[in-house]
C-alpha positions, 0 to 999 in steps of 0.5 A, spaced: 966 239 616 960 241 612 957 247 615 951 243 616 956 238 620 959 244 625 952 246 627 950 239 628 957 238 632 956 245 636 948 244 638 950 237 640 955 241 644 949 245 647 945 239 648 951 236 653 951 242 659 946 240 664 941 243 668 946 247 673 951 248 668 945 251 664 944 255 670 950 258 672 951 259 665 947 264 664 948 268 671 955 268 670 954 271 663 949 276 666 955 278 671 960 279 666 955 284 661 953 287 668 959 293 667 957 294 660 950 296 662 951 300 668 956 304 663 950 306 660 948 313 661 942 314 656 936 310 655 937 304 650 932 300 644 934 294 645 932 288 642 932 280 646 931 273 644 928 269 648 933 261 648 930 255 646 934 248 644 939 250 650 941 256 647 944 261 653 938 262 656 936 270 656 932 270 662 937 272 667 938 278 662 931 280 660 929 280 668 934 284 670 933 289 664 926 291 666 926 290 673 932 295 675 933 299 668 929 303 663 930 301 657 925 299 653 925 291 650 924 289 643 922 282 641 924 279 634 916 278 630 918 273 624 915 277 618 912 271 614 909 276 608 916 278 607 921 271 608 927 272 611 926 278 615 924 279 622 921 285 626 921 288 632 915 289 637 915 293 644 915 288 650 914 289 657 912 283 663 905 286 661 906 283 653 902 277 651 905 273 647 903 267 642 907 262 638 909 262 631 909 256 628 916 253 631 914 255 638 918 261 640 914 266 643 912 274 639 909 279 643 903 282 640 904 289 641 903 293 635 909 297 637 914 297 633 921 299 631 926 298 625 931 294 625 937 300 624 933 304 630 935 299 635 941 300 639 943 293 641 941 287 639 941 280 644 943 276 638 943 268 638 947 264 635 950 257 634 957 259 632 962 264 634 970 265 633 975 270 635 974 275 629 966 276 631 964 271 626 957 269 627 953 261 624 946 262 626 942 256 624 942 258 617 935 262 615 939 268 614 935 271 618 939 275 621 943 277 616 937 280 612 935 284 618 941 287 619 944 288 613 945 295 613 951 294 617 955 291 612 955 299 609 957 301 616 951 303 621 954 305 628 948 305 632 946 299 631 950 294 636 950 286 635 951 282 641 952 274 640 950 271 647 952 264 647 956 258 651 963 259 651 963 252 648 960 254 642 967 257 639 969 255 633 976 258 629 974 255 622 967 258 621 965 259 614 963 266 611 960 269 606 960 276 603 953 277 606 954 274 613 953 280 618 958 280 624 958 281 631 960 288 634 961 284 642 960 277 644 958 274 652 958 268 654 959 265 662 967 266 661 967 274 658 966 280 654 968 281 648 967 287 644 972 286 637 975 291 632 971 294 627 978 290 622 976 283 624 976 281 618 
């Protein structure tokens, strides 16, 4: 299959799951990323995404993550003065949000941190495999933003956050392509190896 091709399969994958599976989906993953958290003994950046198009819905998470932690929350600001990249703005439960032009919702605070400052990034997906492989939907978004880890850059983890069914060996990879650091979906975590590859 084309890239194209398995992005359509694995969405419509996606589109299959129902209400209530949408639902104990995204609790079971919560629970499963919940000792990850609890084992964090200092205060994070940590950038969400809020899922649209059945993605595995953050909220559970982004809920838990204000409400019983310290941490501060970033939500990713498509920077359209600069193609390609995002930045990452403080959101609370208190931060307006307006749309972009997709509909997905950007806080409009005028704090700001830089990509590398980030400690771990909730990071969307449409595809994953075993070696932390990520297909995003293809704006390379991302894989821009985040480039300085193909350098190496230890503090900045990306966590994909998907459905198990999103799971696909074959995926492409290109020299570009940004990998994940762990993964979560309803039935695990997942950190892989820095020699995935």
């Amino acid at each position: 299959m084309t890239p194209q091709q398995i992005r359509t399969h694995l969405q419509n994958l996606r589109y299959s799951l129902n209400e209530t599976q949408q639902k104990q989906h995204a609790q079971a993953a919560l629970s499963h990323f919940l000792p990850v958290l609890s084992a964090q003994s200092t205060t994070l950046d940590i950038a969400v995404f809020f899922s649209y198009n059945a993605e595995l819905n953050t909220q559970p998470l982004i809920d838990y993550l204000l409400n019983h932690t310290a941490h501060r929350l970033y939500l990713p600001v498509v920077n359209f003065s600069e193609p390609g990249y995002m930045h990452f703005h403080r959101y609370t439960a208190d931060t307006p949000l307006v749309a972009n032009r997709w509909g997905i919702m950007e806080p409009t605070t005028e704090q700001e941190i830089s990509a590398s400052e980030l400690d771990w990034v909730i990071t969307p997906l449409v595809g994953f495999n075993r070696q932390g492989h990520r297909m995003g939907m293809g704006g390379g978004f991302y894989d821009r933003s985040f480039a300085f880890k193909l350098k190496g850059h230890a503090r900045t983890q990306l966590i994909g956050w998907a459905h198990s069914c999103q799971e696909y060996d074959k995926l492409p990879k290109e020299p570009w392509d940004v990998s994940l650091d762990s993964l979560v979906t309803e039935k695990e975590y997942t950190a892989f190896s820095c020699d995935s590859d």
